[in-house]
Gaussian input, Z-matrix of N, CA and C with variables (Angstrom, degrees):
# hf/3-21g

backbone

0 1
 N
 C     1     B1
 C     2     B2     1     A1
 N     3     B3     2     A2     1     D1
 C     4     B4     3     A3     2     D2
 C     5     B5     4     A4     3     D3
 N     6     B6     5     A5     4     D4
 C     7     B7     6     A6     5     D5
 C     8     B8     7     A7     6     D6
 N     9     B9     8     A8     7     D7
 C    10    B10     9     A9     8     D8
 C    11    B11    10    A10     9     D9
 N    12    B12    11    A11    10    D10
 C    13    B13    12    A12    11    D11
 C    14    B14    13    A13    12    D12
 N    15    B15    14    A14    13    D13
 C    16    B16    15    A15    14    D14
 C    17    B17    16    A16    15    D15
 N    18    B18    17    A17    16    D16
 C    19    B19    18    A18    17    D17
 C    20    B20    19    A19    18    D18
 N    21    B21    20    A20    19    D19
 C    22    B22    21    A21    20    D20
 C    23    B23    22    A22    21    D21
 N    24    B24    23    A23    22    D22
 C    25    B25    24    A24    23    D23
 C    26    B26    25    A25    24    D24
 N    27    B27    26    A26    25    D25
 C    28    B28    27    A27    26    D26
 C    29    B29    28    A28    27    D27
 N    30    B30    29    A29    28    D28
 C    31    B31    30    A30    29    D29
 C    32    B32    31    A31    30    D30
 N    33    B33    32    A32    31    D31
 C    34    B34    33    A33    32    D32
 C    35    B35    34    A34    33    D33
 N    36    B36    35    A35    34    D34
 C    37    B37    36    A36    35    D35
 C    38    B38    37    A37    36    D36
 N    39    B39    38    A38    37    D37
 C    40    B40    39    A39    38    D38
 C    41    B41    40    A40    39    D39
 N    42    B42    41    A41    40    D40
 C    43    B43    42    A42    41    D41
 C    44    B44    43    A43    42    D42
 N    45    B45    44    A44    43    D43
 C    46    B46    45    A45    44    D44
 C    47    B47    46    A46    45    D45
 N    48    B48    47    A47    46    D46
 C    49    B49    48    A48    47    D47
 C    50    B50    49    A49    48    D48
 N    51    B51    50    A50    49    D49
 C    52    B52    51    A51    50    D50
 C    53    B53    52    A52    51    D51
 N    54    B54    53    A53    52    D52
 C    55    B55    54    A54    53    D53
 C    56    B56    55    A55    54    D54
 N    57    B57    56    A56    55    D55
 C    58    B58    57    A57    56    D56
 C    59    B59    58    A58    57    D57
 N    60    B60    59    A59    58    D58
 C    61    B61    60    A60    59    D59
 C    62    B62    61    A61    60    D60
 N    63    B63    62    A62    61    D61
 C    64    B64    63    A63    62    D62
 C    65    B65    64    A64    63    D63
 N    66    B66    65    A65    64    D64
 C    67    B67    66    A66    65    D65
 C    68    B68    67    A67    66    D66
 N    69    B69    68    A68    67    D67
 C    70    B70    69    A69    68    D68
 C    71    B71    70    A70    69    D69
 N    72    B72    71    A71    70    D70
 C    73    B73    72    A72    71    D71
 C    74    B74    73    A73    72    D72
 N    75    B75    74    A74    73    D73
 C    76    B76    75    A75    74    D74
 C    77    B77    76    A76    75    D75
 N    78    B78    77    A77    76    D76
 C    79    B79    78    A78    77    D77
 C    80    B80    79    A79    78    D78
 N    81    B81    80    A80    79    D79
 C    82    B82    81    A81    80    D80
 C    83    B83    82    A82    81    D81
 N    84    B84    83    A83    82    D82
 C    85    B85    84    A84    83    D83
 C    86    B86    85    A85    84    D84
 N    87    B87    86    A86    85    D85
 C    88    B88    87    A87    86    D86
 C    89    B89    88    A88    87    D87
 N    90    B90    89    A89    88    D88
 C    91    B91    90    A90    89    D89
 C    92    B92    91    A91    90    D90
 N    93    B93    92    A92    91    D91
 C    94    B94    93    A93    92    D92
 C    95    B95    94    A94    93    D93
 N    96    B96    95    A95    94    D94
 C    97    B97    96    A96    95    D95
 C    98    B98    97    A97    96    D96
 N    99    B99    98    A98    97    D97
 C   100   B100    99    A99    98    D98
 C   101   B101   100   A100    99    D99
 N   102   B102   101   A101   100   D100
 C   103   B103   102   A102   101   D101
 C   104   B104   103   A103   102   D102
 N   105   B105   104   A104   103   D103
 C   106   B106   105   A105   104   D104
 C   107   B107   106   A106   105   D105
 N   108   B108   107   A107   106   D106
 C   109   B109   108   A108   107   D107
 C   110   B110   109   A109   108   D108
 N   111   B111   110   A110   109   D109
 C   112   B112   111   A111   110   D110
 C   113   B113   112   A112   111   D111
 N   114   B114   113   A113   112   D112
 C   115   B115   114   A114   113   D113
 C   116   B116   115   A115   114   D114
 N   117   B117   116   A116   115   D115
 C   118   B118   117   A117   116   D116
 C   119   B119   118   A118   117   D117
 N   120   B120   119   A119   118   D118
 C   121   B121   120   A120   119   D119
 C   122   B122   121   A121   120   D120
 N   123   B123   122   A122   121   D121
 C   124   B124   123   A123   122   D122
 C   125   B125   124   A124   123   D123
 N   126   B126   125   A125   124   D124
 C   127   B127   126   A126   125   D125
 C   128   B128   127   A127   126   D126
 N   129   B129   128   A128   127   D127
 C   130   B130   129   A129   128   D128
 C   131   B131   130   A130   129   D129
 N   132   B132   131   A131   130   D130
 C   133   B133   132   A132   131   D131
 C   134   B134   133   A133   132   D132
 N   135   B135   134   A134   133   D133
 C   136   B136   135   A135   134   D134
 C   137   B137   136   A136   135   D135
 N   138   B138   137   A137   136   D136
 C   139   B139   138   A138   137   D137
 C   140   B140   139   A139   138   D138
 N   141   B141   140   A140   139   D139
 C   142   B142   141   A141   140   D140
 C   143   B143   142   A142   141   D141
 N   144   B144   143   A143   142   D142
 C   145   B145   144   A144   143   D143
 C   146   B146   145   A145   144   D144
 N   147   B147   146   A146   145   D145
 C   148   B148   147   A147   146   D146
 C   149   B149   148   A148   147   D147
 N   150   B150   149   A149   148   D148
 C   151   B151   150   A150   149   D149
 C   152   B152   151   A151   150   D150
 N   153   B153   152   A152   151   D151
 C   154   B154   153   A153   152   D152
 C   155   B155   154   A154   153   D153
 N   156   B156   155   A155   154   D154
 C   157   B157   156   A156   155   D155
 C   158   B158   157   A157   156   D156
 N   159   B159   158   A158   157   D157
 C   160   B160   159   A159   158   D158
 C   161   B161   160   A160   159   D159
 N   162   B162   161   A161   160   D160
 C   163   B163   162   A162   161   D161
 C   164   B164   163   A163   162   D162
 N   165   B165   164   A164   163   D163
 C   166   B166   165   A165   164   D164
 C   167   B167   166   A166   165   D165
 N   168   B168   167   A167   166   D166
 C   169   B169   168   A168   167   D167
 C   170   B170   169   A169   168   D168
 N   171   B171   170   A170   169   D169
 C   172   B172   171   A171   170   D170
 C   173   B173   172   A172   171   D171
 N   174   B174   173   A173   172   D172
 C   175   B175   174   A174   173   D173
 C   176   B176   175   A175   174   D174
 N   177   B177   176   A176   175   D175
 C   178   B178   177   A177   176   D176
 C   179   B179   178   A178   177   D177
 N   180   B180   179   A179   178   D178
 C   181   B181   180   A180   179   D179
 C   182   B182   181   A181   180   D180
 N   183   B183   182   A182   181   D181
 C   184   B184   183   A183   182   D182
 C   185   B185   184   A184   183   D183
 N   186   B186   185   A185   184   D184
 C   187   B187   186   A186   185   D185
 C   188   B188   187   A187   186   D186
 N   189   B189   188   A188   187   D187
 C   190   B190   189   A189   188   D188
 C   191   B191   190   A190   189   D189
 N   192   B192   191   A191   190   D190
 C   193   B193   192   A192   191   D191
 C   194   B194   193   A193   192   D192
 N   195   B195   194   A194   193   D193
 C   196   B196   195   A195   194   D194
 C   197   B197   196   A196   195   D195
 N   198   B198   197   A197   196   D196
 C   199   B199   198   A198   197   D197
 C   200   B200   199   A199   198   D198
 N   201   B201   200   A200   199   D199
 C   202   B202   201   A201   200   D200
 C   203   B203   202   A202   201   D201
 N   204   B204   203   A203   202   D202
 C   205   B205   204   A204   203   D203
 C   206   B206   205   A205   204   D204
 N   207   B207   206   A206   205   D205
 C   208   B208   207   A207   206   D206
 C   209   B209   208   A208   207   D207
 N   210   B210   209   A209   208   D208
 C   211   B211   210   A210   209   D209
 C   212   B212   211   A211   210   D210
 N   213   B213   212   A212   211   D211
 C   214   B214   213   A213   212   D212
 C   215   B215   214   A214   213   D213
 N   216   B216   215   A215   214   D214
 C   217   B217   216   A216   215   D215
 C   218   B218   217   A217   216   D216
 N   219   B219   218   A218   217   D217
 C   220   B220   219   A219   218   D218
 C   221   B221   220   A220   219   D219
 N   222   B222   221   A221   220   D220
 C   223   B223   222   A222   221   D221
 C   224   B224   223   A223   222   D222
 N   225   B225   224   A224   223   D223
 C   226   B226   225   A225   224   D224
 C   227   B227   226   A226   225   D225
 N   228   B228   227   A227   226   D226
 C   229   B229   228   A228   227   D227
 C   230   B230   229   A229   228   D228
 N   231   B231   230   A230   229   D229
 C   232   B232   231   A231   230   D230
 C   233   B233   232   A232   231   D231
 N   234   B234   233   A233   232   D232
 C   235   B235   234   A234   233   D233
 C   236   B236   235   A235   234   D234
 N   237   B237   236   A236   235   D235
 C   238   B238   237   A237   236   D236
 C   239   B239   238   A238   237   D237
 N   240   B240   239   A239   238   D238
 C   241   B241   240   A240   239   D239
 C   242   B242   241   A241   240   D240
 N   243   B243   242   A242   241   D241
 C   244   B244   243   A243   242   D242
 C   245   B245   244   A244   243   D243

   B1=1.4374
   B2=1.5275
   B3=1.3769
   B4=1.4823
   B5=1.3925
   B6=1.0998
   B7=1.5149
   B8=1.5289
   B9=1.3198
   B10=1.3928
   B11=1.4031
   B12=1.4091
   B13=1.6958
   B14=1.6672
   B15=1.3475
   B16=1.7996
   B17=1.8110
   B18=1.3281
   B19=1.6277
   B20=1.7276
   B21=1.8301
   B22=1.1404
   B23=1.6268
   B24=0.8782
   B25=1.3357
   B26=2.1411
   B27=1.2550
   B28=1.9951
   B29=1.5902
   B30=1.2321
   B31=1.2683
   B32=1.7918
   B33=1.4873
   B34=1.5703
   B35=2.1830
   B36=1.1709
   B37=1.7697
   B38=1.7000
   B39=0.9321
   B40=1.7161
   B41=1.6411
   B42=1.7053
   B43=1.6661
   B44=1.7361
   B45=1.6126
   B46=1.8562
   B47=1.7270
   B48=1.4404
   B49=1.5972
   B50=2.0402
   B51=1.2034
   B52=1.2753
   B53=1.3928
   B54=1.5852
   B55=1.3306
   B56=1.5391
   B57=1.6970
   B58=1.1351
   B59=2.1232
   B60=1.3127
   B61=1.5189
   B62=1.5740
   B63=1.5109
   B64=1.3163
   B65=1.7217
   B66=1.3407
   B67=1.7975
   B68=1.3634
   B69=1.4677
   B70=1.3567
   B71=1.2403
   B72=1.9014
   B73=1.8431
   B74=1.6567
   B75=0.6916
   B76=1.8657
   B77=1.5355
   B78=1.9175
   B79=0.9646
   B80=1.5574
   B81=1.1817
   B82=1.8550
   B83=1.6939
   B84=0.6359
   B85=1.4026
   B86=1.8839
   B87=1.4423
   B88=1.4714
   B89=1.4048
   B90=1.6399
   B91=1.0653
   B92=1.9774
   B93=1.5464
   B94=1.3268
   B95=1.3442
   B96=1.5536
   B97=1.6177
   B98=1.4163
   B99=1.2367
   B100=1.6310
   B101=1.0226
   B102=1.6071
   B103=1.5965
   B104=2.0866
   B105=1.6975
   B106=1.5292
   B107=1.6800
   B108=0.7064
   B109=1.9779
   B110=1.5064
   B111=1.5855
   B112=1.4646
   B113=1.6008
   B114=1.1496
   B115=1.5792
   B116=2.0675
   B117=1.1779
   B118=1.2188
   B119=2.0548
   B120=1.4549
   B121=0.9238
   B122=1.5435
   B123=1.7955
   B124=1.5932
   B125=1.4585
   B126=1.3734
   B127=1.3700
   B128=1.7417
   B129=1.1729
   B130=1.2509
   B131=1.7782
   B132=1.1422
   B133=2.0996
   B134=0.9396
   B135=1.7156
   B136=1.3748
   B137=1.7032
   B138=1.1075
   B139=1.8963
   B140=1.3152
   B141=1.4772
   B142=1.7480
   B143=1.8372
   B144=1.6343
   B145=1.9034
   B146=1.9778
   B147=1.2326
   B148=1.9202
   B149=2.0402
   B150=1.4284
   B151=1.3550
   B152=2.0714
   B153=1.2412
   B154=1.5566
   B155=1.1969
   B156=1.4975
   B157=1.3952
   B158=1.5247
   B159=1.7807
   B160=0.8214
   B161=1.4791
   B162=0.9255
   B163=1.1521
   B164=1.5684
   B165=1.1190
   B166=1.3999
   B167=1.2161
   B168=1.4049
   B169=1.2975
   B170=1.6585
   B171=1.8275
   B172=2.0419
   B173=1.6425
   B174=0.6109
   B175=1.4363
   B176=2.6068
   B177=1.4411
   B178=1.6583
   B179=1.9990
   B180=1.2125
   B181=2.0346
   B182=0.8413
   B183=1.5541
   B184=1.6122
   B185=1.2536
   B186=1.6734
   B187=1.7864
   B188=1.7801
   B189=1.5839
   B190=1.2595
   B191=1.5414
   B192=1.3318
   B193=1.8422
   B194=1.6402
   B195=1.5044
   B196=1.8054
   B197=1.3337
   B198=1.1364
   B199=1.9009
   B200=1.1829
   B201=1.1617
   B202=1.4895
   B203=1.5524
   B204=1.3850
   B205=1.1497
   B206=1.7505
   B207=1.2731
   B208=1.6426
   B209=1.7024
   B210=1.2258
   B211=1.4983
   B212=1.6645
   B213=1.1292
   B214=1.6356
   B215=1.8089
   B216=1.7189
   B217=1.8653
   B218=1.4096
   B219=1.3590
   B220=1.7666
   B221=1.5149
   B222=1.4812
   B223=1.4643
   B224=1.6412
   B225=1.5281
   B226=1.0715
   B227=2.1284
   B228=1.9172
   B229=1.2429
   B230=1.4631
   B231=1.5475
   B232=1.5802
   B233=1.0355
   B234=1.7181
   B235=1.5498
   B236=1.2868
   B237=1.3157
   B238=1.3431
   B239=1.6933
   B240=1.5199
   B241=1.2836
   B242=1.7515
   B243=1.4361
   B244=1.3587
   B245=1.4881
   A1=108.51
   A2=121.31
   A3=130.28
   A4=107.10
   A5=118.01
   A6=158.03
   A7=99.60
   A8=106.75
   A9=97.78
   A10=154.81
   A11=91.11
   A12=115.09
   A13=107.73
   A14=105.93
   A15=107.53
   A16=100.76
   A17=114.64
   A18=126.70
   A19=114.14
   A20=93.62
   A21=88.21
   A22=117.75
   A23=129.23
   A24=145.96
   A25=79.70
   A26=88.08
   A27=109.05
   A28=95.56
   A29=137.57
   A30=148.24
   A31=110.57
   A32=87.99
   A33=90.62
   A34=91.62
   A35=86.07
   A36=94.51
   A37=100.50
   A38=133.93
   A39=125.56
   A40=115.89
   A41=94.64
   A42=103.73
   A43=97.60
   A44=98.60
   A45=99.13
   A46=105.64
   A47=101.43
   A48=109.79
   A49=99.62
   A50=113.05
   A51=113.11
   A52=111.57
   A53=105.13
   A54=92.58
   A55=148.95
   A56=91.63
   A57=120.36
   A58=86.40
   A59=103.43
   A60=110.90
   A61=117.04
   A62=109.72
   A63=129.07
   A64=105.74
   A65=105.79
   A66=116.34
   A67=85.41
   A68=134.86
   A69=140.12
   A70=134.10
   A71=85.66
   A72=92.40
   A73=112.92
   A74=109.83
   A75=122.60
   A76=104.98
   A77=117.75
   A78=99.60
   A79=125.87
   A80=99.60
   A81=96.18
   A82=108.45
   A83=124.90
   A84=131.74
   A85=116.58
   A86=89.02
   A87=94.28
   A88=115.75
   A89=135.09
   A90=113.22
   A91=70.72
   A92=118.40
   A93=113.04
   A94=138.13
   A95=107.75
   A96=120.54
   A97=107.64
   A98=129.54
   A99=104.89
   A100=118.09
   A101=128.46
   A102=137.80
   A103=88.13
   A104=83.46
   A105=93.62
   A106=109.12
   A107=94.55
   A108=77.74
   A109=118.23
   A110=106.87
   A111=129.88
   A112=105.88
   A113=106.03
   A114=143.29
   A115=82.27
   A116=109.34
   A117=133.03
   A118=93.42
   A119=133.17
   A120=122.44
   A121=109.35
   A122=109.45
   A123=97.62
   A124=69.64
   A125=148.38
   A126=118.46
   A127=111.53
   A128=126.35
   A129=142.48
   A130=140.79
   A131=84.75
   A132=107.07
   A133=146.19
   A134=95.62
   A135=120.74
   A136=118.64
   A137=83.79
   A138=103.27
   A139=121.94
   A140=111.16
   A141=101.77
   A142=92.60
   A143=107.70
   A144=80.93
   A145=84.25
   A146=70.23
   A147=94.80
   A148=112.32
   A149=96.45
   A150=104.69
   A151=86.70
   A152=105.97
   A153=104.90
   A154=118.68
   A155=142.02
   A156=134.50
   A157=96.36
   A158=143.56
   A159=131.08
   A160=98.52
   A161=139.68
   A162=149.35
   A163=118.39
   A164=123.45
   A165=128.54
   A166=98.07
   A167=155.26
   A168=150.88
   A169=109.52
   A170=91.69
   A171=90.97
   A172=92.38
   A173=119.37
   A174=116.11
   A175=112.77
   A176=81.51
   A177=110.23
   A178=95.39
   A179=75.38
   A180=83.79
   A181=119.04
   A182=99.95
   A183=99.69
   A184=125.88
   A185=106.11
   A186=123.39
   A187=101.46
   A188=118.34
   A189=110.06
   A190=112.27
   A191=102.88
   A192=103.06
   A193=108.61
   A194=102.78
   A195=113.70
   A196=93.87
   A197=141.50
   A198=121.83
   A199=105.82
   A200=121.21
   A201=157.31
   A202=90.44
   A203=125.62
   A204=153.14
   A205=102.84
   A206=110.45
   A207=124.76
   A208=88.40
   A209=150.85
   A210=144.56
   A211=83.63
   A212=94.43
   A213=107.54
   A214=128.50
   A215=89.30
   A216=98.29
   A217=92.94
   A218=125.06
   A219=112.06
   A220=110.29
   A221=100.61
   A222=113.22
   A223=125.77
   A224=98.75
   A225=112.98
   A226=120.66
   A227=100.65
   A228=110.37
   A229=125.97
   A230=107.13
   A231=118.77
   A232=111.76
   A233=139.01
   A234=149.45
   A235=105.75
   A236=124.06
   A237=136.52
   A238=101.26
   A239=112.28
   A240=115.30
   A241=137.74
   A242=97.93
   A243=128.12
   A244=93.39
   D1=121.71
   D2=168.27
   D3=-94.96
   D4=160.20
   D5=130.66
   D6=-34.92
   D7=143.67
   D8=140.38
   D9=-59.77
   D10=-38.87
   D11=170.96
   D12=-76.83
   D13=-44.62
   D14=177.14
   D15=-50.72
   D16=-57.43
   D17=-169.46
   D18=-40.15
   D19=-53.62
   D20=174.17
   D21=-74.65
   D22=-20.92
   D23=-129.40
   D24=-92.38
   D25=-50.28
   D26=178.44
   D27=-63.03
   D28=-55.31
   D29=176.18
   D30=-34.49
   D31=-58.27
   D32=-154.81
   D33=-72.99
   D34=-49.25
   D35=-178.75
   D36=-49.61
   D37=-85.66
   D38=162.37
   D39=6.49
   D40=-65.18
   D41=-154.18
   D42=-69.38
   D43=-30.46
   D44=-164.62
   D45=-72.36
   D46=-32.70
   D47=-177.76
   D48=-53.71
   D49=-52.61
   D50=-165.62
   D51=-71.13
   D52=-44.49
   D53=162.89
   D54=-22.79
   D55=-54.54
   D56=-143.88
   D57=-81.08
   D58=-40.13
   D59=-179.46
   D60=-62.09
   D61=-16.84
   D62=-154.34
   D63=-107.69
   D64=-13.20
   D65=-152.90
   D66=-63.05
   D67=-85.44
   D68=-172.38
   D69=-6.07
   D70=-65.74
   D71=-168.86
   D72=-111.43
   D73=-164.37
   D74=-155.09
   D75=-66.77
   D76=-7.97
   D77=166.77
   D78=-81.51
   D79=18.94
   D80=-176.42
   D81=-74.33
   D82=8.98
   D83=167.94
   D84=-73.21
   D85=-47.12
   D86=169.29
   D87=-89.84
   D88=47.82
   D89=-163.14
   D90=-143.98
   D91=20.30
   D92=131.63
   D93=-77.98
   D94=-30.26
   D95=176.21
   D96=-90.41
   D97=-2.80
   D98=-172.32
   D99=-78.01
   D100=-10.08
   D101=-162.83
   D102=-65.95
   D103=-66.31
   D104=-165.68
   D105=-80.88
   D106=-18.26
   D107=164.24
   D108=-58.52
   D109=-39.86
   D110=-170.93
   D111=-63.29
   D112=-50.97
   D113=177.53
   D114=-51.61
   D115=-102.28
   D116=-148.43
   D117=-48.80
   D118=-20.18
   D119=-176.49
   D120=-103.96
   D121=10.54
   D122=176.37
   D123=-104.73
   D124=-58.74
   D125=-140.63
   D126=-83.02
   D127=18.19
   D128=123.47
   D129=-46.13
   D130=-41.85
   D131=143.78
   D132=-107.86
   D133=41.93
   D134=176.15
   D135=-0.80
   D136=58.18
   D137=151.22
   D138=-29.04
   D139=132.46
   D140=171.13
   D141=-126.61
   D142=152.04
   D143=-176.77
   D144=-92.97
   D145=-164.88
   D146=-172.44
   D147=-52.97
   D148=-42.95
   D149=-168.55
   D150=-62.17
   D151=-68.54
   D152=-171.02
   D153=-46.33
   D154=-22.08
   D155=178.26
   D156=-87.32
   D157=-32.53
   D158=-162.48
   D159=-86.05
   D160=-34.90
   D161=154.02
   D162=-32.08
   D163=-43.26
   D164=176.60
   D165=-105.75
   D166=5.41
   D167=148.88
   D168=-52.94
   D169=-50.35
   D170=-165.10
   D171=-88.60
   D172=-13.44
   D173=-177.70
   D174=-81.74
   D175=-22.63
   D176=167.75
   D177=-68.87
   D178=-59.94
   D179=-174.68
   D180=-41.81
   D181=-64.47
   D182=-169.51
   D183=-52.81
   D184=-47.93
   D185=178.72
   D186=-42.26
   D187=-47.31
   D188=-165.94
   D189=-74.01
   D190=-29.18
   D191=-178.20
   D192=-62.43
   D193=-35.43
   D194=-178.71
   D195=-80.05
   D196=-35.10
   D197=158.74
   D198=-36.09
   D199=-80.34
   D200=-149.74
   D201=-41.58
   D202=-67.71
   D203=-177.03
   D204=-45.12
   D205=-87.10
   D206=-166.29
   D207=-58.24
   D208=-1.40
   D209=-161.13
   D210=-102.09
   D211=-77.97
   D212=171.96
   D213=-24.08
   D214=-43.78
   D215=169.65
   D216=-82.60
   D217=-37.96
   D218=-172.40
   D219=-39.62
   D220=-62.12
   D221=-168.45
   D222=-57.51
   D223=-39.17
   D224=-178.58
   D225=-65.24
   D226=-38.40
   D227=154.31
   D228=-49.09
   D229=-61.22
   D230=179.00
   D231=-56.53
   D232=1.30
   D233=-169.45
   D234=-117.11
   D235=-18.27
   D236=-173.71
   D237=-92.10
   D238=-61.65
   D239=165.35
   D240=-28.57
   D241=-47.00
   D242=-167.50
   D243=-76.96

C-alpha cells in the first residue's frame, strides 16, 4: 500500500531508472510515455495508500463488534420470548 506521494515518489524513481538505461539508444523516444504507462499500470491495481486501508480496517471493527453486540441482544430477546 502507497501513499500518494510515496506512489508517485516509486513512479518517478522507476521512470528515471529506465530512462536512464534508455538515454543512448533509439529507445529514447519512449521515455515520453514511461511516466504514464507507469502511472496508468499502478492505477490498474487499484491501489489504496496505507491511511485508506487503515481506515477501513477500524471502520471493519467496529461493524463486527456492533454484530457481535445486536447478535448478543438477538439472542438474549429470543430467550426472553421462549
Amino acid at each position: 500500500m502507497f501513499s500518494q506521494n510515496k506512489m508517485q515518489a516509486k513512479i518517478d524513481e522507476i521512470s528515471n531508472k529506465i530512462k536512464e538505461v534508455v538515454k543512448e539508444s533509439p529507445l529514447d523516444d519512449l521515455d515520453k510515455n514511461i511516466n504514464a504507462l507507469l502511472k496508468g499500470a499502478f492505477t490498474k491495481m487499484e491501489l489504496v495508500s496505507r491511511e485508506e486501508f487503515d481506515v477501513q480496517t477500524e471502520v471493519l471493527r467496529n461493524a463486527r463488534e456492533k454484530l457481535a453486540m445486536l447478535e448478543k441482544k438477538l439472542n438474549e430477546l429470543e430467550a426472553k420470548i421462549k
